[in-house]
mmCIF file of the N, C-alpha and C atoms, coordinates in Angstrom:
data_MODEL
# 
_entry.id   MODEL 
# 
loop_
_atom_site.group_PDB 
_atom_site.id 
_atom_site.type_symbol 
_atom_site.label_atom_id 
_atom_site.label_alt_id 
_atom_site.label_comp_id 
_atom_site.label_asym_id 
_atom_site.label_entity_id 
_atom_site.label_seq_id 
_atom_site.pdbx_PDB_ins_code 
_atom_site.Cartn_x 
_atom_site.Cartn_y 
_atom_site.Cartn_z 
_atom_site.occupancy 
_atom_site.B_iso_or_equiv 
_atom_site.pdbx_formal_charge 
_atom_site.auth_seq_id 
_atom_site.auth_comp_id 
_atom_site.auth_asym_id 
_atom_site.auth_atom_id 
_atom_site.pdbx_PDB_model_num 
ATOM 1   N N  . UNK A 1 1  ? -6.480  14.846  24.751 1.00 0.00 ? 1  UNK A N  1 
ATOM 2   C CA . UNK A 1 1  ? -5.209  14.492  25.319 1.00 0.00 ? 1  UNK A CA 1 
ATOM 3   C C  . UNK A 1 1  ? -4.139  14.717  24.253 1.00 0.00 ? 1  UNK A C  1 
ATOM 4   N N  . UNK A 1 2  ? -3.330  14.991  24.427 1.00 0.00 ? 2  UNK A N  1 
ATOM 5   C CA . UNK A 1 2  ? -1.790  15.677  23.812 1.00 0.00 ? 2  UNK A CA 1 
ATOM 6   C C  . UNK A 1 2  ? -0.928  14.590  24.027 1.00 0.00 ? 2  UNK A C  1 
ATOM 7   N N  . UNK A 1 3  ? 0.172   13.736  23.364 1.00 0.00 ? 3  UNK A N  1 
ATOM 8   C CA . UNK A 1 3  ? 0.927   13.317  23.448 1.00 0.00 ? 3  UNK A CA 1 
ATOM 9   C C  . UNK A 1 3  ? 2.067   13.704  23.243 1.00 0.00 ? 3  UNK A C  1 
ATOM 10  N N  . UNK A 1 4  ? 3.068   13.335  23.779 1.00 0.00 ? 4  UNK A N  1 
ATOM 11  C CA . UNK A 1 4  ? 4.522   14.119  24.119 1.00 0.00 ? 4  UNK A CA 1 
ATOM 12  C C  . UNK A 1 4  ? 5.472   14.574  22.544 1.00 0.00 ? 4  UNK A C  1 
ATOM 13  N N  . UNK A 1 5  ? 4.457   13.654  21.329 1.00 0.00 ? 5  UNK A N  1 
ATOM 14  C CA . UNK A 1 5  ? 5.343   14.052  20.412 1.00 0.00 ? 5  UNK A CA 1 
ATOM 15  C C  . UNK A 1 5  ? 4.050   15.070  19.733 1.00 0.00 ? 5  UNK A C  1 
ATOM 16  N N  . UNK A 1 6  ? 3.515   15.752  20.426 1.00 0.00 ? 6  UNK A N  1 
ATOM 17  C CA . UNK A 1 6  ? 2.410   16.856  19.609 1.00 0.00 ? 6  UNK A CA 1 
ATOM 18  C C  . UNK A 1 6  ? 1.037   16.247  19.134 1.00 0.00 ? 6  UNK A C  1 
ATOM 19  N N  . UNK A 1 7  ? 1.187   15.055  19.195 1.00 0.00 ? 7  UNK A N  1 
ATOM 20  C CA . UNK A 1 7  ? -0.277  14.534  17.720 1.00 0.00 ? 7  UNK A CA 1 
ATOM 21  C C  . UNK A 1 7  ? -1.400  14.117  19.719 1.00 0.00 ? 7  UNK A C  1 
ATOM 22  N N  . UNK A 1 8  ? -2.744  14.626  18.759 1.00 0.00 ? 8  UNK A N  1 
ATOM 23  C CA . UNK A 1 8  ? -3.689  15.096  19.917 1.00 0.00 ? 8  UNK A CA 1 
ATOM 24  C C  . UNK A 1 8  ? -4.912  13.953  19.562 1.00 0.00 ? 8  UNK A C  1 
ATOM 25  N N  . UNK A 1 9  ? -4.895  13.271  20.907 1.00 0.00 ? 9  UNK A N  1 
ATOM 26  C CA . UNK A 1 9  ? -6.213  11.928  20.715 1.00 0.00 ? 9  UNK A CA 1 
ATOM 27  C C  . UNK A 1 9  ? -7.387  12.251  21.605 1.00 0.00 ? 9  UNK A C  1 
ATOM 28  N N  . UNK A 1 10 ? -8.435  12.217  20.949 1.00 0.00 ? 10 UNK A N  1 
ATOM 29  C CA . UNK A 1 10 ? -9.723  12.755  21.505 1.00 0.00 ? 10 UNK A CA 1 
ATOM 30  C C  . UNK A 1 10 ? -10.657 11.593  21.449 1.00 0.00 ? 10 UNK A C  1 
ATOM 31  N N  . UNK A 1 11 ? -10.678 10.840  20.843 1.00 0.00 ? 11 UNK A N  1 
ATOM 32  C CA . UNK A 1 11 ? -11.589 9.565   21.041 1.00 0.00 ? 11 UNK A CA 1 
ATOM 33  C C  . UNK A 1 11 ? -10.736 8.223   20.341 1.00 0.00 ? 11 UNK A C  1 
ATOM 34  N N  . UNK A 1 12 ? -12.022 7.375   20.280 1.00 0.00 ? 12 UNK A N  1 
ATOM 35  C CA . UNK A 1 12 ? -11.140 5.714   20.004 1.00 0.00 ? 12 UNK A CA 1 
ATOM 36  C C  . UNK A 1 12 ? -10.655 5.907   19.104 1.00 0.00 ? 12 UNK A C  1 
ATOM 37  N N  . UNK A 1 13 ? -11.545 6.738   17.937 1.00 0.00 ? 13 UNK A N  1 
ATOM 38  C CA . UNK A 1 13 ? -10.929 6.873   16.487 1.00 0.00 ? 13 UNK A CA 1 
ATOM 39  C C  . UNK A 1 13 ? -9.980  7.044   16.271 1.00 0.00 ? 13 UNK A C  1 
ATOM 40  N N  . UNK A 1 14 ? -9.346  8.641   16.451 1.00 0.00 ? 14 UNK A N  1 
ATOM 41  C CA . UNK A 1 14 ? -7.785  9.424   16.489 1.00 0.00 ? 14 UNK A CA 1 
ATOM 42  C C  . UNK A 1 14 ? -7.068  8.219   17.407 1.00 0.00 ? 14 UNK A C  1 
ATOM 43  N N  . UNK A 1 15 ? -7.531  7.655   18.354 1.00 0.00 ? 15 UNK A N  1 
ATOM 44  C CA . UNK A 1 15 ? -6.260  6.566   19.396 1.00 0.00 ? 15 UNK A CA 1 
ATOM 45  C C  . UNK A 1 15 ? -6.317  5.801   18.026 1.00 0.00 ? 15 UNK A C  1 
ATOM 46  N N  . UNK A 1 16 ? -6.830  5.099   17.657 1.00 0.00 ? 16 UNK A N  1 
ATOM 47  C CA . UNK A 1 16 ? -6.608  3.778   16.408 1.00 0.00 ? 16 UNK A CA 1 
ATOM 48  C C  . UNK A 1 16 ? -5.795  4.259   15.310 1.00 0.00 ? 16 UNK A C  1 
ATOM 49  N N  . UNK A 1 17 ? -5.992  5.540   15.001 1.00 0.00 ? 17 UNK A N  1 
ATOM 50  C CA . UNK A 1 17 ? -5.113  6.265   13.645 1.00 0.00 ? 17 UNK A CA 1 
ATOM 51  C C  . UNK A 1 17 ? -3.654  6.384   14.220 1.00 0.00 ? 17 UNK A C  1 
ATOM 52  N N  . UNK A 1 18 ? -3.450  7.111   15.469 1.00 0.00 ? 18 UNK A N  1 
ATOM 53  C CA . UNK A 1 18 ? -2.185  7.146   16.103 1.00 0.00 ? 18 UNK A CA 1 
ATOM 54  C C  . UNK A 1 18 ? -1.419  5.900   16.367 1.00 0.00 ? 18 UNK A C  1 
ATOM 55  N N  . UNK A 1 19 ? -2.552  4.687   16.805 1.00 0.00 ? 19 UNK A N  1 
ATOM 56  C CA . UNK A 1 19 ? -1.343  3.317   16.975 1.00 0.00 ? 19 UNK A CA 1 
ATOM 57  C C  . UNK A 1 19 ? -1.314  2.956   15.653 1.00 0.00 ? 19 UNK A C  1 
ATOM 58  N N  . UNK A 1 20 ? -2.012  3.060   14.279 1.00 0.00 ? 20 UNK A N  1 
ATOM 59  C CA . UNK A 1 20 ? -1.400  2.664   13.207 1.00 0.00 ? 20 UNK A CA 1 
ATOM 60  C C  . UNK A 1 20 ? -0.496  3.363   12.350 1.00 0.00 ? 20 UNK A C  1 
ATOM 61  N N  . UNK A 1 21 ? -0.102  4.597   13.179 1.00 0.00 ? 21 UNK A N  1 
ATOM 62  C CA . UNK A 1 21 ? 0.898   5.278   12.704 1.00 0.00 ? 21 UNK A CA 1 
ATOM 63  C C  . UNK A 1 21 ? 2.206   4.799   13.097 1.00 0.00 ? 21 UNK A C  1 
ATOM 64  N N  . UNK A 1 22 ? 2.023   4.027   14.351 1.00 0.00 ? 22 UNK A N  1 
ATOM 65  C CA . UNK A 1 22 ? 2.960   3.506   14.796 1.00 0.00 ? 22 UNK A CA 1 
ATOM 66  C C  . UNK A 1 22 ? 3.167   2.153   14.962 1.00 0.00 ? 22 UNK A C  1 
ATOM 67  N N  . UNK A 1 23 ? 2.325   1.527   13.887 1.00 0.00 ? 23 UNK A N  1 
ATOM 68  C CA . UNK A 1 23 ? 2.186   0.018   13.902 1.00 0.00 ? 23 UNK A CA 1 
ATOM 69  C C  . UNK A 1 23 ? 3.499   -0.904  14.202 1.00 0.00 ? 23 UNK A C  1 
ATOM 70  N N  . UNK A 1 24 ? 4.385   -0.624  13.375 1.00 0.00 ? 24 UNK A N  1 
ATOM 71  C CA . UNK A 1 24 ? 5.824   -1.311  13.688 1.00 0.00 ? 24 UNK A CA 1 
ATOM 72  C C  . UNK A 1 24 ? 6.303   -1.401  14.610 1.00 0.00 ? 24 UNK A C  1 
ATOM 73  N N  . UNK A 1 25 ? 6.329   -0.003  15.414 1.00 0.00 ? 25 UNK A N  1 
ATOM 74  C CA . UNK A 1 25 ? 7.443   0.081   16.601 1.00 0.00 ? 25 UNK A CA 1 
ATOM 75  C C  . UNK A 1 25 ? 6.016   -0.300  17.939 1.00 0.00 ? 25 UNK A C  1 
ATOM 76  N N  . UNK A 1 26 ? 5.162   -0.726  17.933 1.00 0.00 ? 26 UNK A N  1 
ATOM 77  C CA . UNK A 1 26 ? 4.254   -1.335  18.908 1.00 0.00 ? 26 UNK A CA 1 
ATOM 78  C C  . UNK A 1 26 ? 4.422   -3.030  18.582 1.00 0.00 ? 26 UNK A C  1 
ATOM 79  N N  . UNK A 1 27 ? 3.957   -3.437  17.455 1.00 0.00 ? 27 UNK A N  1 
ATOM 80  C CA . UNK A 1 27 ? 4.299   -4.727  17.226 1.00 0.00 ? 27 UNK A CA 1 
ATOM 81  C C  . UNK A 1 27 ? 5.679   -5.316  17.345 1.00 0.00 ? 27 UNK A C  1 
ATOM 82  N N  . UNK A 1 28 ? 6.761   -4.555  17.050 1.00 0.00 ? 28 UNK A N  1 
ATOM 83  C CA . UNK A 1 28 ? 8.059   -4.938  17.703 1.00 0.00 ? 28 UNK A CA 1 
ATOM 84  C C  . UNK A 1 28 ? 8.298   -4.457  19.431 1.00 0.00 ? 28 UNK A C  1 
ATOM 85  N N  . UNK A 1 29 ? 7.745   -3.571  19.835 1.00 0.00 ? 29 UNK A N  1 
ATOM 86  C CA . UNK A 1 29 ? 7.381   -3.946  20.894 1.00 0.00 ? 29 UNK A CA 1 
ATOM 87  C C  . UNK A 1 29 ? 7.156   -4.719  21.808 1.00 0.00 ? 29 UNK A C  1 
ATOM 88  N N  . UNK A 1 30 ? 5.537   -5.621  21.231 1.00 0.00 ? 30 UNK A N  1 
ATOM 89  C CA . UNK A 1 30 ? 5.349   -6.652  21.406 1.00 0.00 ? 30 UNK A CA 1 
ATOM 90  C C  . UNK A 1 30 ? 5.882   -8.137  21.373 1.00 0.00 ? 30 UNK A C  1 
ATOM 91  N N  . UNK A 1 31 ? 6.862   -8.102  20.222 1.00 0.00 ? 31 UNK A N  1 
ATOM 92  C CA . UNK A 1 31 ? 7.551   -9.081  20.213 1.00 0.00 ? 31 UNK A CA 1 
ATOM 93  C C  . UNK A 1 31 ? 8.692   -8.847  21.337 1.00 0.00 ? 31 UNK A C  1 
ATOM 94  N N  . UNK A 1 32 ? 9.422   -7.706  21.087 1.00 0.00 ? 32 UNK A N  1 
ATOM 95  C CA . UNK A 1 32 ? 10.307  -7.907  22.305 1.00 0.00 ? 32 UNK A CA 1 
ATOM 96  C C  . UNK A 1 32 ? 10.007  -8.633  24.028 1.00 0.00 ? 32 UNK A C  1 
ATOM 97  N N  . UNK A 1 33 ? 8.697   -7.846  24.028 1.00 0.00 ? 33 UNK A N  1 
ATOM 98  C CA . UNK A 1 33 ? 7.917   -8.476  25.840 1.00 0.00 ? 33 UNK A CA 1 
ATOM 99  C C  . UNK A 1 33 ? 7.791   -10.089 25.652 1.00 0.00 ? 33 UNK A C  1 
ATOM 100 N N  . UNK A 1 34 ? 7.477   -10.345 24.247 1.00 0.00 ? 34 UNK A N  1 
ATOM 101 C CA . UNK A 1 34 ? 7.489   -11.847 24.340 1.00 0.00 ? 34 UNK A CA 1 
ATOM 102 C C  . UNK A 1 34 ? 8.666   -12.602 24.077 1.00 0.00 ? 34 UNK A C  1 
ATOM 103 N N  . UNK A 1 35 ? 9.646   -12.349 23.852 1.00 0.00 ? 35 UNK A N  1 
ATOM 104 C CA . UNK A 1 35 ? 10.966  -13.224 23.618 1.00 0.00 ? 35 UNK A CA 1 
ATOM 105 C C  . UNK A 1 35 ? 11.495  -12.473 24.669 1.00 0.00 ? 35 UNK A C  1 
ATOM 106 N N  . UNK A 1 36 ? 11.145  -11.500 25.771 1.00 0.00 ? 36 UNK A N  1 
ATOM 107 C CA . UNK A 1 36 ? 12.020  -11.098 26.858 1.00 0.00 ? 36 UNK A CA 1 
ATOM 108 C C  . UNK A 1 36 ? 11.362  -12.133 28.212 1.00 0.00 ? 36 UNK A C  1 
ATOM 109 N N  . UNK A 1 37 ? 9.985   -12.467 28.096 1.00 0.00 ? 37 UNK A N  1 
ATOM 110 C CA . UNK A 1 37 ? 9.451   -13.505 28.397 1.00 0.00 ? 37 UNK A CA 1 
ATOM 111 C C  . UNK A 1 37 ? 9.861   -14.805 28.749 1.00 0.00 ? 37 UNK A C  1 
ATOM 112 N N  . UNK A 1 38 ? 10.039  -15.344 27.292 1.00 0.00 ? 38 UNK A N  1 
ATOM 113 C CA . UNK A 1 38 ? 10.783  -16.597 26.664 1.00 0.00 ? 38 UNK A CA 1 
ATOM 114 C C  . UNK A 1 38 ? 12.249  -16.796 27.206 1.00 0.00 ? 38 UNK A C  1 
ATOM 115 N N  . UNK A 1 39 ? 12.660  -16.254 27.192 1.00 0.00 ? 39 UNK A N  1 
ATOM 116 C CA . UNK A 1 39 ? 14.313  -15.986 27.112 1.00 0.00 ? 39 UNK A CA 1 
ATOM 117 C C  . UNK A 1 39 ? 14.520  -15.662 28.925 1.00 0.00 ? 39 UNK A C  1 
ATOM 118 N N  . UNK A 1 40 ? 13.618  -15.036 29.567 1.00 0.00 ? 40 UNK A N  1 
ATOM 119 C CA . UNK A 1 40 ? 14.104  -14.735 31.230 1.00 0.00 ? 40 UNK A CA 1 
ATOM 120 C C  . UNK A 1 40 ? 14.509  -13.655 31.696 1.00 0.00 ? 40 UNK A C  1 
ATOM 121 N N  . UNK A 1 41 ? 14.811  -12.458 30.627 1.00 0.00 ? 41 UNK A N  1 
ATOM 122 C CA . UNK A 1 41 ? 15.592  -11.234 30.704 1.00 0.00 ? 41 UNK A CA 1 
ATOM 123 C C  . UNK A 1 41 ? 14.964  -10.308 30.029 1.00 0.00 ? 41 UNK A C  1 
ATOM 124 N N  . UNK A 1 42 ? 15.314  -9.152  30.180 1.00 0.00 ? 42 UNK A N  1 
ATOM 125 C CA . UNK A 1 42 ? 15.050  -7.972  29.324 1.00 0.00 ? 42 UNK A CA 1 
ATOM 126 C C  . UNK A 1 42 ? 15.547  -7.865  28.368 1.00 0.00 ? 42 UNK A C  1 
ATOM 127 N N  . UNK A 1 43 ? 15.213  -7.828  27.135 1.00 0.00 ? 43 UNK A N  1 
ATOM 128 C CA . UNK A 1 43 ? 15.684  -7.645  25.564 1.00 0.00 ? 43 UNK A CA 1 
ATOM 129 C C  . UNK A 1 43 ? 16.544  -6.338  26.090 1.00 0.00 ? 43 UNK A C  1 
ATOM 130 N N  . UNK A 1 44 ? 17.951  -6.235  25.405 1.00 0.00 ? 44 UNK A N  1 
ATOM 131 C CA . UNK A 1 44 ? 18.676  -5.697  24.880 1.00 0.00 ? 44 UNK A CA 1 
ATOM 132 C C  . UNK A 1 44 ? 18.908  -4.972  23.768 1.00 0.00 ? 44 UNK A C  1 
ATOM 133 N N  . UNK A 1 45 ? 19.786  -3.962  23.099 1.00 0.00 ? 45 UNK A N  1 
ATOM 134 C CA . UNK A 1 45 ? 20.092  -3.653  21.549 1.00 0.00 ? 45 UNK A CA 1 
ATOM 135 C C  . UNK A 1 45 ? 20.252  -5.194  20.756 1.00 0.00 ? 45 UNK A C  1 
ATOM 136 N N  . UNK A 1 46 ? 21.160  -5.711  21.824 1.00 0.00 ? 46 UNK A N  1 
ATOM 137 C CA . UNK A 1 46 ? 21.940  -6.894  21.097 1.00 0.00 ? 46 UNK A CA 1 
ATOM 138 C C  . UNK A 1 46 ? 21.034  -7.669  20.349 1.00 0.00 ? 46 UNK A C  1 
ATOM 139 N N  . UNK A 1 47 ? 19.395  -7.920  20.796 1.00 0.00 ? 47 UNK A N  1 
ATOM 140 C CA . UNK A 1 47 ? 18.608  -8.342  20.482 1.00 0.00 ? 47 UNK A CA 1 
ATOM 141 C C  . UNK A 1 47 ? 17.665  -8.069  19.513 1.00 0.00 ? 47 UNK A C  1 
ATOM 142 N N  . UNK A 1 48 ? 18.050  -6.595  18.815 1.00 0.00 ? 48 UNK A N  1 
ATOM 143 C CA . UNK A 1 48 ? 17.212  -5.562  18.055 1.00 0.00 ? 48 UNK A CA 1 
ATOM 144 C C  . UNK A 1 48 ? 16.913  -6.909  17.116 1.00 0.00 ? 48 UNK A C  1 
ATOM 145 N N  . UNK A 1 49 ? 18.254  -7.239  16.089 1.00 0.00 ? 49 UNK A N  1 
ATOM 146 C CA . UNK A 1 49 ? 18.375  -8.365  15.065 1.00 0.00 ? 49 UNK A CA 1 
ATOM 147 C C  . UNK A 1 49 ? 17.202  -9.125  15.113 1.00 0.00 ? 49 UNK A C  1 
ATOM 148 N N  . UNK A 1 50 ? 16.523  -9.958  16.310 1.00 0.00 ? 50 UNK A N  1 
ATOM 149 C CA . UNK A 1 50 ? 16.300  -11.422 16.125 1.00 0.00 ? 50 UNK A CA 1 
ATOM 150 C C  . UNK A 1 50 ? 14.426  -10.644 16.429 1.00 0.00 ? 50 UNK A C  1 
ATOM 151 N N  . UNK A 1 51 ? 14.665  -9.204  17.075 1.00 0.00 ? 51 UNK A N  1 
ATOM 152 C CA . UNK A 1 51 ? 12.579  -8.656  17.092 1.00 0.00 ? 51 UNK A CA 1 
ATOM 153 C C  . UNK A 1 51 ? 12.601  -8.326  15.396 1.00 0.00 ? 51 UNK A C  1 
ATOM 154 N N  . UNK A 1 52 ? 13.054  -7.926  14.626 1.00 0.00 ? 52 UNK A N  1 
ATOM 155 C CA . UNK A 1 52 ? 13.413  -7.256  13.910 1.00 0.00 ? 52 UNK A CA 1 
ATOM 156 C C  . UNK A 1 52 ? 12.873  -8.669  12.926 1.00 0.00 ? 52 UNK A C  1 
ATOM 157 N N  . UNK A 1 53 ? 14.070  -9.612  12.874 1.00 0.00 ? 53 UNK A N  1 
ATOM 158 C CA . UNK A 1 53 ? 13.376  -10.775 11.805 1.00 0.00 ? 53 UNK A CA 1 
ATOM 159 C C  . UNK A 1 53 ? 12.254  -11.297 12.504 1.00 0.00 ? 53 UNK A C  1 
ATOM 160 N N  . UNK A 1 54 ? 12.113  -11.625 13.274 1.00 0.00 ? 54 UNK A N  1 
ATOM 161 C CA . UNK A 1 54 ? 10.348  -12.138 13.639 1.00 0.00 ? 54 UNK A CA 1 
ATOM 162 C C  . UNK A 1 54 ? 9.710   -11.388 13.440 1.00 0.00 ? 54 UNK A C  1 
ATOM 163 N N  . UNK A 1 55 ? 9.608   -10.051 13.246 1.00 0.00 ? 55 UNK A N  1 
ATOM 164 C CA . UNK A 1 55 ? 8.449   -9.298  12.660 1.00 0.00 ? 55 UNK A CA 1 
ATOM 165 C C  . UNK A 1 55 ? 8.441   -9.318  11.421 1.00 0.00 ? 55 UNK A C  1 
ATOM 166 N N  . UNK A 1 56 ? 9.209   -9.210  10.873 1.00 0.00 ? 56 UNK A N  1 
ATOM 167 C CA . UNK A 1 56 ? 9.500   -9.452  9.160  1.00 0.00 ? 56 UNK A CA 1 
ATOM 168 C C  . UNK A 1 56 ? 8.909   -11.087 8.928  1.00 0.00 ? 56 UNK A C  1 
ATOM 169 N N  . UNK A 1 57 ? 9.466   -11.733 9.520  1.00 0.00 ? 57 UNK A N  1 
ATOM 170 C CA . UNK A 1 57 ? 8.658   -13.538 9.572  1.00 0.00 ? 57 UNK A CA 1 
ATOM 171 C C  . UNK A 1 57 ? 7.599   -13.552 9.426  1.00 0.00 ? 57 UNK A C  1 
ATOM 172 N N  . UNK A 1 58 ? 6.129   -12.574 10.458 1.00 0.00 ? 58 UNK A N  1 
ATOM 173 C CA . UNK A 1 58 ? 5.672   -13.001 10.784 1.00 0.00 ? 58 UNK A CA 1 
ATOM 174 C C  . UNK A 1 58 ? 4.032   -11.680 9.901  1.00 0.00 ? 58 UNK A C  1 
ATOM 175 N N  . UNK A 1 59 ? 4.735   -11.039 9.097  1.00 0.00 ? 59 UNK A N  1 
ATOM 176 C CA . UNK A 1 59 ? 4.134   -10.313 8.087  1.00 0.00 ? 59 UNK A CA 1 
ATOM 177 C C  . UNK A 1 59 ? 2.948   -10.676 6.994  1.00 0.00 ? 59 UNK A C  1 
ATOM 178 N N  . UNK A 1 60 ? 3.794   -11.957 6.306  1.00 0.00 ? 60 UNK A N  1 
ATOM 179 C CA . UNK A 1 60 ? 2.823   -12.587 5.427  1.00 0.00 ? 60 UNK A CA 1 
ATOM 180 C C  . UNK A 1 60 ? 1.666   -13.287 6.316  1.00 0.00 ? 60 UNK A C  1 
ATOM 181 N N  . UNK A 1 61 ? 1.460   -13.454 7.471  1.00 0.00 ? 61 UNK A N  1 
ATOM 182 C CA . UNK A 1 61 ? 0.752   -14.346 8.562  1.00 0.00 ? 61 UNK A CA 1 
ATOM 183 C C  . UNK A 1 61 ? -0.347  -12.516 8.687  1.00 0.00 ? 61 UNK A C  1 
ATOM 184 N N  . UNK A 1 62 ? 0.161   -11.732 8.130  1.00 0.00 ? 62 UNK A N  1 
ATOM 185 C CA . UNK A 1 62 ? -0.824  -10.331 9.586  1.00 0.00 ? 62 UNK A CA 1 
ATOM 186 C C  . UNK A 1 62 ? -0.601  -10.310 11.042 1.00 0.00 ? 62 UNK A C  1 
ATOM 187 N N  . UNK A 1 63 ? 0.613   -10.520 10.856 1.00 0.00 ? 63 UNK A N  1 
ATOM 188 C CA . UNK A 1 63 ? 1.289   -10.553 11.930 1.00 0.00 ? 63 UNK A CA 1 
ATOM 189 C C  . UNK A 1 63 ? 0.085   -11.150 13.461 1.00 0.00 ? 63 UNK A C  1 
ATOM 190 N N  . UNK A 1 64 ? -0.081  -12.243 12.748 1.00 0.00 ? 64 UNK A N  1 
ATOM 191 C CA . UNK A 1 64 ? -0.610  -12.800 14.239 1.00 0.00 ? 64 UNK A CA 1 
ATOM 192 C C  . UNK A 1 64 ? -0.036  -13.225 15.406 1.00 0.00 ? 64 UNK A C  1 
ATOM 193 N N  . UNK A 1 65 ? -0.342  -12.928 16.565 1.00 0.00 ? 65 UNK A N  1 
ATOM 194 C CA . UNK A 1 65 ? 0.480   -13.797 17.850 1.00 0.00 ? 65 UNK A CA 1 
ATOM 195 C C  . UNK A 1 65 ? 0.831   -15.057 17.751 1.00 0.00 ? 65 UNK A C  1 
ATOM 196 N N  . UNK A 1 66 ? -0.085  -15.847 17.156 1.00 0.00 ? 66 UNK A N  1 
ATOM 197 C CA . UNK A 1 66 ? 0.323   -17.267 17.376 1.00 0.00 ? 66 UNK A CA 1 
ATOM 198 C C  . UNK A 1 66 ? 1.760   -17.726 16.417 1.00 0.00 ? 66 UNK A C  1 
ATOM 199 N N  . UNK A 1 67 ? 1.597   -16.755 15.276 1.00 0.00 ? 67 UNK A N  1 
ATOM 200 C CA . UNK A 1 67 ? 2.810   -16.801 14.068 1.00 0.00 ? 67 UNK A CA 1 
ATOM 201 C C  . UNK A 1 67 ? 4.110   -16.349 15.028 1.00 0.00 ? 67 UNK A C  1 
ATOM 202 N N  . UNK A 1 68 ? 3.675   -15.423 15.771 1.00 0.00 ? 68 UNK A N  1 
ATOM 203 C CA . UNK A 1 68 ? 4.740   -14.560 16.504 1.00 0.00 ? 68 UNK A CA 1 
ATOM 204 C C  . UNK A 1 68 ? 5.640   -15.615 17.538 1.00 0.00 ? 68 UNK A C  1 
ATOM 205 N N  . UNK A 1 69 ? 4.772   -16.156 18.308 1.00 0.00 ? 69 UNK A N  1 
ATOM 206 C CA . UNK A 1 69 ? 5.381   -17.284 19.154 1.00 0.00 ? 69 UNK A CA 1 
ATOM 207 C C  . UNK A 1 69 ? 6.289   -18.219 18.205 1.00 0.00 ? 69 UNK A C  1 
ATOM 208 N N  . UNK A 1 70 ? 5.287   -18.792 17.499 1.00 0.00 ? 70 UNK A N  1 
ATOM 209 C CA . UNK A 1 70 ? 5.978   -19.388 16.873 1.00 0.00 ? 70 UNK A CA 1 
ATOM 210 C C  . UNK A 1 70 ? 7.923   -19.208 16.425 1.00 0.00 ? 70 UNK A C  1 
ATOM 211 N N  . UNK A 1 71 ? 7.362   -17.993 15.254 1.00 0.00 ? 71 UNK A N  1 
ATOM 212 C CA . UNK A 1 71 ? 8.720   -17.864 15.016 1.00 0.00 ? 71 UNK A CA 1 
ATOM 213 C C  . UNK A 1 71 ? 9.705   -17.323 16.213 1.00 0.00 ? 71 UNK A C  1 
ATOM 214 N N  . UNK A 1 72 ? 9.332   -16.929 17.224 1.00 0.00 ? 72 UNK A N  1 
ATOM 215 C CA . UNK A 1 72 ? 10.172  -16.763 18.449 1.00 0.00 ? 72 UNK A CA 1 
ATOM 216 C C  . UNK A 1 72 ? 10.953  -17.874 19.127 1.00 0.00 ? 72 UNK A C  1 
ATOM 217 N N  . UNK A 1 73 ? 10.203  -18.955 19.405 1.00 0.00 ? 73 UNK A N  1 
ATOM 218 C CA . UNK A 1 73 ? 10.448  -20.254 19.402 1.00 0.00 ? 73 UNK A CA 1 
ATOM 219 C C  . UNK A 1 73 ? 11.452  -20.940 18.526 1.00 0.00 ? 73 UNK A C  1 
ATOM 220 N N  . UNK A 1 74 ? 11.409  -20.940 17.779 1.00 0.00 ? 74 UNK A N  1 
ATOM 221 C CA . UNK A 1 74 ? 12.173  -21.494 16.279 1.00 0.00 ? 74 UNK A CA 1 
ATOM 222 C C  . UNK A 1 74 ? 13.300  -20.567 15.976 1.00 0.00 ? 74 UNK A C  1 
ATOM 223 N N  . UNK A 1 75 ? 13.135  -19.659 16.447 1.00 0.00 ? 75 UNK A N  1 
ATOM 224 C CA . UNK A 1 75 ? 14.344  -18.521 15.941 1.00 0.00 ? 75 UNK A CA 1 
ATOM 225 C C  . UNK A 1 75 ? 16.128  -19.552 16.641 1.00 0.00 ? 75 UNK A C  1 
ATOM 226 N N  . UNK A 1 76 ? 16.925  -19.502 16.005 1.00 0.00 ? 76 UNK A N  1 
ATOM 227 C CA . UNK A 1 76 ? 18.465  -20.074 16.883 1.00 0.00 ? 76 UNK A CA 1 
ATOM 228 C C  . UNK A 1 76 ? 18.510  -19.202 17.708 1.00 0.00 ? 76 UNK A C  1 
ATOM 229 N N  . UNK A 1 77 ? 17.963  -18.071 17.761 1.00 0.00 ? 77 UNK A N  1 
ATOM 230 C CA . UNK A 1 77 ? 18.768  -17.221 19.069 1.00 0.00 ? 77 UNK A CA 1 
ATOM 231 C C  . UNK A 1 77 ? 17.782  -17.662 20.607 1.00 0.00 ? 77 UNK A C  1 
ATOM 232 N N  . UNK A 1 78 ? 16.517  -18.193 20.238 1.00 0.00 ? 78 UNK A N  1 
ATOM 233 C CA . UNK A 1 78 ? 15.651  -18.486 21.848 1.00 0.00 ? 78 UNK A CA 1 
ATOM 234 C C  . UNK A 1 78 ? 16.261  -20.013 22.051 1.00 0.00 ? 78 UNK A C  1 
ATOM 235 N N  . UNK A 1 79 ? 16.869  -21.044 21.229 1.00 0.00 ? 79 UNK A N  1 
ATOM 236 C CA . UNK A 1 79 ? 17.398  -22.109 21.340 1.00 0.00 ? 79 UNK A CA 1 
ATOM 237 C C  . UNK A 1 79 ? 18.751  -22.170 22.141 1.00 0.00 ? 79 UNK A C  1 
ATOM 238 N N  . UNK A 1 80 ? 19.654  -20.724 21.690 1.00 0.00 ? 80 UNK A N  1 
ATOM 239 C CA . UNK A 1 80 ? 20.711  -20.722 22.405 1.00 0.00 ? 80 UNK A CA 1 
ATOM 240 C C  . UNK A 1 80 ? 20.528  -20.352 23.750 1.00 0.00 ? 80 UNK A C  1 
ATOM 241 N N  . UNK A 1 81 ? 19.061  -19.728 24.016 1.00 0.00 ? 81 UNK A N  1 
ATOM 242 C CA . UNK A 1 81 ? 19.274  -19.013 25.773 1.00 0.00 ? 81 UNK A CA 1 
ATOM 243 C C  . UNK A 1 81 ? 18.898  -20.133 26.592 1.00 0.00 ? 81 UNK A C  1 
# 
């Protein structure tokens, strides 16, 4: 299989090398679905800021989910929605 930006996945292996090529922008990803969750709405640009420090937060942890909630939770910006 070919993906739209050229790089070609043929088994689990090459899929696992390709999502850790793209580790960041999947794990911020992830955070976005979960504070878009939290919050009631679809994350925005406006919102880049607050995926952006919870992933940085949640680094020294290995970025676990439960760290992730956490600091999502606690962040002032899920307090203000």
């Amino acid at each position: 299989m070919k993906l739209s930006d050229g790089r070609k996945v043929q088994d689990m292996k090459s899929l696992k090398a390709v999502m850790l090529e793209d580790k960041a922008r999947i794990l911020k990803g992830i955070i976005g679905k979960l504070i878009s969750y939290g919050i009631g709405r679809e994350t925005t640009i406006a919102d880049r800021p607050y995926i952006d420090e919870v992933y940085t937060k949640i680094q020294p942890q290995e970025y676990s989910l439960r760290a992730a909630i956490q600091e999502i939770i606690l962040h002032p910006e899920f307090v203000k929605k």
